[in-house]
C-alpha positions in Angstrom: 63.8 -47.3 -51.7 63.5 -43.8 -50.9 60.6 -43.2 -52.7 58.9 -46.2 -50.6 60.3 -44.3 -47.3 58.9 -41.0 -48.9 55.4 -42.7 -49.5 55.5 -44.1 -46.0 56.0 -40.8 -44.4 53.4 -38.9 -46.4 50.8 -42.0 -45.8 51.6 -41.7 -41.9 50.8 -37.8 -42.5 47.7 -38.2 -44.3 46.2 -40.6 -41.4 47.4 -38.2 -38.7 45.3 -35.6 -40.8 42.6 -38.1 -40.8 42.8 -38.5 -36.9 43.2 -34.9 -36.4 39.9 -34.2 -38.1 37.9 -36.5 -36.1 39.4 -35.3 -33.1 37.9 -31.7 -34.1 34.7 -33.5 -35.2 34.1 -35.3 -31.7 35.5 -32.0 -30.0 32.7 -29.9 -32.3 29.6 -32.0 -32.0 30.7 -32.1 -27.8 30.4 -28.2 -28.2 27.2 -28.5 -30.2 25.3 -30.5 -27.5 26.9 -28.2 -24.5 26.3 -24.6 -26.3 22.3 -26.3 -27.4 22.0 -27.3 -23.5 23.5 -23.7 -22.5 21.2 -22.3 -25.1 17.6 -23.9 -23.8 18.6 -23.0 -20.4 18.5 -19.4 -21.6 15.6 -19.8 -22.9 14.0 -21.5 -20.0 15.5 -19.0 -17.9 14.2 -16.2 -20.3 10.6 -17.2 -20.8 10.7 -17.9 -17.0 11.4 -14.6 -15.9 8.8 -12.8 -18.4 5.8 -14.8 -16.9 7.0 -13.5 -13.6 7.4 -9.9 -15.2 4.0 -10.1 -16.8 2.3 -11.4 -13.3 4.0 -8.5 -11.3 3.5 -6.0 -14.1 -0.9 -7.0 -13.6 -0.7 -6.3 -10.0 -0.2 -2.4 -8.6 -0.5 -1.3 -4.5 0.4 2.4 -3.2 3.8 3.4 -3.1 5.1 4.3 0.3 8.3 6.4 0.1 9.0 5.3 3.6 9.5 1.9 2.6 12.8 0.6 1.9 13.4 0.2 -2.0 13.6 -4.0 -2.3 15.4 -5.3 -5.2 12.3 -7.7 -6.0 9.4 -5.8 -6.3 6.5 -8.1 -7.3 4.1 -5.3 -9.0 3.6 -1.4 -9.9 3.8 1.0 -6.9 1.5 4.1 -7.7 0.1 7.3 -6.9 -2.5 9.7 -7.6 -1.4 12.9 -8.5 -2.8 16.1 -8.6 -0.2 18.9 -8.5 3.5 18.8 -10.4 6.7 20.6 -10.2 9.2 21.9 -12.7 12.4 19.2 -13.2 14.4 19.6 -10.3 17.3 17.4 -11.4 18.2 15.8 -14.9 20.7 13.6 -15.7 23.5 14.1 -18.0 22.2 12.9 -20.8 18.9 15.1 -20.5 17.0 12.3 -20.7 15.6 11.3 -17.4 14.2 14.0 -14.8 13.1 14.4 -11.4 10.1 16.1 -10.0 7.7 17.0 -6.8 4.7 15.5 -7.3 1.9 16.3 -4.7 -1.5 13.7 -4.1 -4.9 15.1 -2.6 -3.9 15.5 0.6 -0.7 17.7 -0.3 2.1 15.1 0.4 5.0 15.0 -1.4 7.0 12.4 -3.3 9.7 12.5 -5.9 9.0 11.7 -9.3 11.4 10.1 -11.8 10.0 10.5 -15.5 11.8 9.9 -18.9 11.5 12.3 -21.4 9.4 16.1 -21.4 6.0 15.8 -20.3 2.7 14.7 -21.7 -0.4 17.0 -21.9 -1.5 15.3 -19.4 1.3 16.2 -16.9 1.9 19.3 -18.3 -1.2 20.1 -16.9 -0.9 19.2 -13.2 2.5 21.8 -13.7 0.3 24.7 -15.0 -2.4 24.4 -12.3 0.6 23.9 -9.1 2.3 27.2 -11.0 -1.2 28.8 -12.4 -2.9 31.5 -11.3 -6.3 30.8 -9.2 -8.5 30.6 -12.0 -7.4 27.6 -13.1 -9.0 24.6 -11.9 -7.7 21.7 -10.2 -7.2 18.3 -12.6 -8.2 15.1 -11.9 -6.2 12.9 -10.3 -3.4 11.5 -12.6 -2.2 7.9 -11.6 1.7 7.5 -11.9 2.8 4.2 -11.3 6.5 2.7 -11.3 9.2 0.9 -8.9 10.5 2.3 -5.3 14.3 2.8 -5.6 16.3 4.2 -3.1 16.9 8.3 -3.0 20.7 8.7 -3.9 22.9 11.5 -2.2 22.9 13.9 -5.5 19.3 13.6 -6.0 18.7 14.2 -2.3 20.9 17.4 -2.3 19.0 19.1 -5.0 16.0 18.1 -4.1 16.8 19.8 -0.6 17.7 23.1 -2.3 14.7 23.0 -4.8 12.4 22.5 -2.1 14.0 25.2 0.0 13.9 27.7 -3.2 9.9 26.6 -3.8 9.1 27.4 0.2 11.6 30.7 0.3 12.2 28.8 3.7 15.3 26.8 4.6 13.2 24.2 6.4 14.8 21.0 4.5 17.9 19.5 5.1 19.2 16.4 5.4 18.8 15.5 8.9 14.9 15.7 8.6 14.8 14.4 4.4 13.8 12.0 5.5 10.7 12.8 8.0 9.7 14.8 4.6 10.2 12.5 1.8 11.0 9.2 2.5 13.5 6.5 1.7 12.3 5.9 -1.8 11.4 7.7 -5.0 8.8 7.0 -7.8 10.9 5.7 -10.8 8.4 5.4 -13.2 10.9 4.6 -16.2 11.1 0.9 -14.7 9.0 -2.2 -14.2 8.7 -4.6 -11.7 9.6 -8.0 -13.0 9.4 -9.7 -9.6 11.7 -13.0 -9.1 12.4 -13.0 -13.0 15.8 -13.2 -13.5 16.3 -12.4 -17.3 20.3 -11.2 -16.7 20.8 -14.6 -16.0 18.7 -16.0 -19.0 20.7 -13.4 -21.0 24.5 -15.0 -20.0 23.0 -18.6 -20.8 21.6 -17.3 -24.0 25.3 -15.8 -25.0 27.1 -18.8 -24.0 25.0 -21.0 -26.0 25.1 -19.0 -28.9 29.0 -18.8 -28.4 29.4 -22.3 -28.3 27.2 -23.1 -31.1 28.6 -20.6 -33.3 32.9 -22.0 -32.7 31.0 -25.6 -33.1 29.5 -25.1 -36.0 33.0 -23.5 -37.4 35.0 -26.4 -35.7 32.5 -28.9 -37.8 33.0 -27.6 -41.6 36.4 -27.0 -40.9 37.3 -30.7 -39.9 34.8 -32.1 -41.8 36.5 -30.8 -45.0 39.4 -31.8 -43.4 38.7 -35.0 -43.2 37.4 -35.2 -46.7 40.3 -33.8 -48.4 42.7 -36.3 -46.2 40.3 -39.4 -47.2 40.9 -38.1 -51.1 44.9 -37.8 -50.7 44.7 -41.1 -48.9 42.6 -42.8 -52.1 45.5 -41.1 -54.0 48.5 -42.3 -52.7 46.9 -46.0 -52.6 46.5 -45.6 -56.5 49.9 -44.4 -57.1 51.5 -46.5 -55.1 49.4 -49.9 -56.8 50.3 -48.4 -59.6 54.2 -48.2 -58.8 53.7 -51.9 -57.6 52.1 -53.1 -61.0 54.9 -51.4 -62.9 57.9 -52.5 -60.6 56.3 -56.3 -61.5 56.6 -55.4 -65.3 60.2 -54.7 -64.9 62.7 -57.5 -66.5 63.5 -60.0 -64.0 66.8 -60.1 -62.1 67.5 -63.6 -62.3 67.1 -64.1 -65.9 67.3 -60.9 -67.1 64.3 -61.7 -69.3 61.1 -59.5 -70.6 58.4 -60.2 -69.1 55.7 -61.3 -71.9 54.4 -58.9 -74.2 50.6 -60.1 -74.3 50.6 -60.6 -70.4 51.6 -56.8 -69.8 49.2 -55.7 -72.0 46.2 -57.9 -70.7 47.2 -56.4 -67.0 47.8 -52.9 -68.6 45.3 -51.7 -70.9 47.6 -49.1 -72.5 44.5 -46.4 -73.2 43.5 -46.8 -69.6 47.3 -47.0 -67.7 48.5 -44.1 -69.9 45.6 -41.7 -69.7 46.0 -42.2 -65.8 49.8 -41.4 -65.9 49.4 -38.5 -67.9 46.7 -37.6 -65.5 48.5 -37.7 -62.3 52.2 -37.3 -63.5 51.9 -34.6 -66.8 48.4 -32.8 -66.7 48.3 -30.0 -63.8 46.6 -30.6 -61.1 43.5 -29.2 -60.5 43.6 -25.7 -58.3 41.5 -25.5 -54.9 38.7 -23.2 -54.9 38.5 -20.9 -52.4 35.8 -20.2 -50.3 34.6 -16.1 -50.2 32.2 -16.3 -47.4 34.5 -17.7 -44.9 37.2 -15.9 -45.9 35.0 -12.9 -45.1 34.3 -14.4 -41.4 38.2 -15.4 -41.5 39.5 -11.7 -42.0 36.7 -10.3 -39.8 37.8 -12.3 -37.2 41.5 -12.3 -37.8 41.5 -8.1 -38.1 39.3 -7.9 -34.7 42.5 -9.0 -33.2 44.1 -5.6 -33.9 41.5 -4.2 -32.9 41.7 -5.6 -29.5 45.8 -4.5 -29.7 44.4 -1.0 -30.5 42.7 -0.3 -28.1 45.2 -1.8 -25.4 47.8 0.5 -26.8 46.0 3.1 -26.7 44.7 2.7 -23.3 48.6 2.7 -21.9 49.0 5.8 -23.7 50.9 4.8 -26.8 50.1 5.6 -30.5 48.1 2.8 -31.9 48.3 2.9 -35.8 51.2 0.1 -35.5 48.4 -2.3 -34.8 47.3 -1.8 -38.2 49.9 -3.8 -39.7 48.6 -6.6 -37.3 45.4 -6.2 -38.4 46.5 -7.1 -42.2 48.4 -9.8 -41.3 45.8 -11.3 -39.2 43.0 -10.5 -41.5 45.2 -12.5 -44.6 46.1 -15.5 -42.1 41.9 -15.5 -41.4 41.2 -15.7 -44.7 43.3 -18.4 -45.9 42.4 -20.6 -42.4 38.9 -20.0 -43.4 38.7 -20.3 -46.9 41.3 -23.0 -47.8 43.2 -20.6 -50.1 44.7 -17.3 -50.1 43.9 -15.9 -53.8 44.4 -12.3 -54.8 40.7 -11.9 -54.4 41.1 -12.9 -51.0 44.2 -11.1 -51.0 42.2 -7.7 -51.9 39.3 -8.2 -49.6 41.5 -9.0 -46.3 42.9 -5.5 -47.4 39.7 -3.8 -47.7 38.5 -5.3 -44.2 41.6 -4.3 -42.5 41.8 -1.1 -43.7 38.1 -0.4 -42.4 38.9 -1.9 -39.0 41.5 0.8 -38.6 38.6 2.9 -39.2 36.1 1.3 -37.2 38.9 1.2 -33.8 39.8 4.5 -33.9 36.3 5.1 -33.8 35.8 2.4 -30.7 38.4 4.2 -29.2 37.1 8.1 -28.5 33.5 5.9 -28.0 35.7 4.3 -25.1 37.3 7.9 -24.0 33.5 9.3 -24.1 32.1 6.9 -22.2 35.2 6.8 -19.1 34.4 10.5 -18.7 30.5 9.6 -18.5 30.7 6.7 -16.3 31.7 9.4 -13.4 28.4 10.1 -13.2 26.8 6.6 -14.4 28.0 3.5 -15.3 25.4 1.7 -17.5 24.4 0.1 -20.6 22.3 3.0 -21.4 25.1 5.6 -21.6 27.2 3.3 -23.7 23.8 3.2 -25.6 23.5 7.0 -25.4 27.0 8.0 -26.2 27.1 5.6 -29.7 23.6 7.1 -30.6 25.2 10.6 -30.1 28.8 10.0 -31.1 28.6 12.9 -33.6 27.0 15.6 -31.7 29.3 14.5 -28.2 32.7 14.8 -30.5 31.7 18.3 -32.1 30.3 19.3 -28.6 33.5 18.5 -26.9 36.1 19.6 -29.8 37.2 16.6 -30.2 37.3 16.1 -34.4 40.7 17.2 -34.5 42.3 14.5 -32.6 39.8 12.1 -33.8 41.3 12.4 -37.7 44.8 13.3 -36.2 44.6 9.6 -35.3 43.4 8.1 -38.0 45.3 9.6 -40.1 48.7 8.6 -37.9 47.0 5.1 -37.9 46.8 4.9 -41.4 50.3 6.1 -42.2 52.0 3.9 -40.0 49.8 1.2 -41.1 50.9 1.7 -44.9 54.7 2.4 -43.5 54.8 -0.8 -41.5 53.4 -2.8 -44.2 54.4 -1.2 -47.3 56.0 -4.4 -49.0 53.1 -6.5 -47.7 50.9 -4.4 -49.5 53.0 -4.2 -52.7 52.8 -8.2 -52.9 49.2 -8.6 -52.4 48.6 -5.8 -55.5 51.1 -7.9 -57.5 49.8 -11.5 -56.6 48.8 -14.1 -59.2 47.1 -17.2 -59.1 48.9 -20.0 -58.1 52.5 -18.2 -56.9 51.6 -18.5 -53.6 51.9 -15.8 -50.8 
């Protein structure tokens, strides 16, 4: 009797299984269409805004610096110049400067350029700075987008142009009269009405959606395959419970059931082989699966990442978010890959240990970048501080701390999960976690 309740209950747990993993099916393939819609929309919106970059890109008219700097600028805005100052301003990073630049007729306009100077350039400097011998170059067309003069740029090109003149002439209540509204910011294009930030969003959400889809599909789709095999299972064992429960000696007559008719309905080299199969032989372990295991502990660690760097934003020490990271990383893997093995065991260890790594690194990336962002806020000094991370930390001293937390991080890492770490080293096959 209580094995029949027993059956019952696993039988109602293997067709929950069953419903659960066409729930996630149904919930995955939604995801698939909506992230392949998102994702064409991206595209559309993409390949949209590139025809309208390319058409503004093939048309150029003069720049004005009196005109106000428009967000949608369909085409180039150039000038012809013939005479070129030393840098006046640089940013930060020493990348981009700023410059007089003079036409024919001896007005003046600023100049944003990235980078030093081509022959070209260099030699509309030597002929403003040159002696008289030297003759005047041809014209040099410089073409780019108007953008509005900001305050710091304004105030040294005020005293630049009052230190050129030896005559304090300029100053901000006649810039303007002077040099416009607008500089020359020849390190942009015009791309018109295209819109390719909002291409770009479309384009991440799509390929968000169809990435957690994709995972949402194997994973219930093996699911479902392994319930549909325990189900098969427990319908055999149970017929075969039934056939033998028949076999038994009757209760009314307390007979034996005939000899022959057991045997015709129980071929003894078929029935036994099958008992031995499912009741004495092992059964057969589950392989796990490396590759998304990997993507499991990847995934599972960046979550103590994320604690990292929250910790150590408040101010607190963040190497105790190491011992997240393990666990995380382990509980990834075995989601993922079906099984927790010592293989998987090892490499979970291996990936966490390099994420404590890789977030202390994130987070003086972070610290560089806040002190930056004072002066700009933009993808290219995130860009600019990771291409430069080693010359900025040895620039601004700041090695010492950088290895004074790692190291911290490590230790309390080990500390906090000493006996964690002692268990994956001594795990075998089969015992489990």
């Amino acid at each position: 009797m209580n094995q029949g309740i027993n059956g019952q209950k696993k039988q109602i747990t293997t067709k929950q299984k069953k419903k659960n993993a066409v729930t996630g099916i149904v919930l995955g393939a939604i995801l698939l269409i909506f992230g392949a819609i998102l994702t064409v929309t991206g595209m559309f919106f993409s390949i949209d805004a590139g025809v309208e970059a390319r058409k503004s890109q093939a048309r150029e008219t003069s720049f004005d610096p009196w005109e106000t700097g428009s967000a949608i600028q369909a085409s180039y805005k150039t000038i012809d110049v013939v005479g070129l100052t030393y840098d006046f301003a640089v940013d930060f990073k020493e990348t981009y400067h700023y410059y007089f630049a003079f036409d024919e007729q001896g007005h003046s306009v600023i100049v944003k350029m990235k980078g030093e100077l081509t022959p070209e350039h260099q030699a509309l400097v030597d002929y403003l700075f040159g002696d008289e011998t030297v003759e005047m170059p041809e014209p040099v067309r410089i073409r780019g987008v108007a953008t509005l003069i900001e305050d710091d740029i304004r105030d040294f090109a005020i005293e630049y142009m009052n230190e050129l003149y030896d005559e304090e002439f300029l100053n901000e209540d006649n810039f303007k009269d002077y040099l416009g509204m607008t500089f020359l910011d020849t390190t942009e294009k015009p791309v018109g009405h295209g819109d390719y930030s909002t291409g770009y969003v479309f384009l991440g959400l799509g390929f968000s959606f169809l990435a957690i889809s994709v995972l949402l599909l194997v994973l219930n789709i093996r699911g479902h395959k392994a319930a549909v095999l325990a189900e098969e299972k427990e319908k055999t064992l149970l017929s075969q419970m039934s056939t033998y429960s028949s076999d038994a000696p009757s209760p009314v007559t307390q007979g034996m059931p005939d000899l022959q008719d057991v045997i015709d309905r129980n071929p003894p080299e078929t029935q036994e082989d099958e008992l031995k199969k499912m009741i004495q032989e092992p059964k057969e372990e589950k392989r796990s699966n490396v590759f998304l295991g990997i993507i499991g502990a990847v995934g599972g660690s960046l979550v103590g990442v994320a604690l990292w760097l929250v910790i150590s934003m408040v101010g607190f020490i963040a190497g105790i978010a190491g011992f997240l990271m393990l666990k995380f990383a382990l509980l990834g893997y075995q989601k993922l890959s079906g099984k927790l093995d010592k293989k998987g065991a090892i490499i979970s260890l291996f990936v966490a240990a390099f994420m404590v790594f890789g977030a202390n690194v994130l987070d003086f990336v972070i610290s560089i970048c806040k002190a930056y962002f004072q002066f700009e806020a933009s993808f290219d000094t995130i860009r600019f501080v990771v291409m430069n991370f080693v010359g900025l930390m040895t620039e601004y001293d700041m090695w010492r701390g950088f290895w004074v937390n790692l190291v911290i991080g490590y230790g309390l890492s080990i500390w906090s999960s000493f006996s964690l770490i002692g268990s994956i080293l001594r795990y075998k096959e089969g015992d489990g976690r």
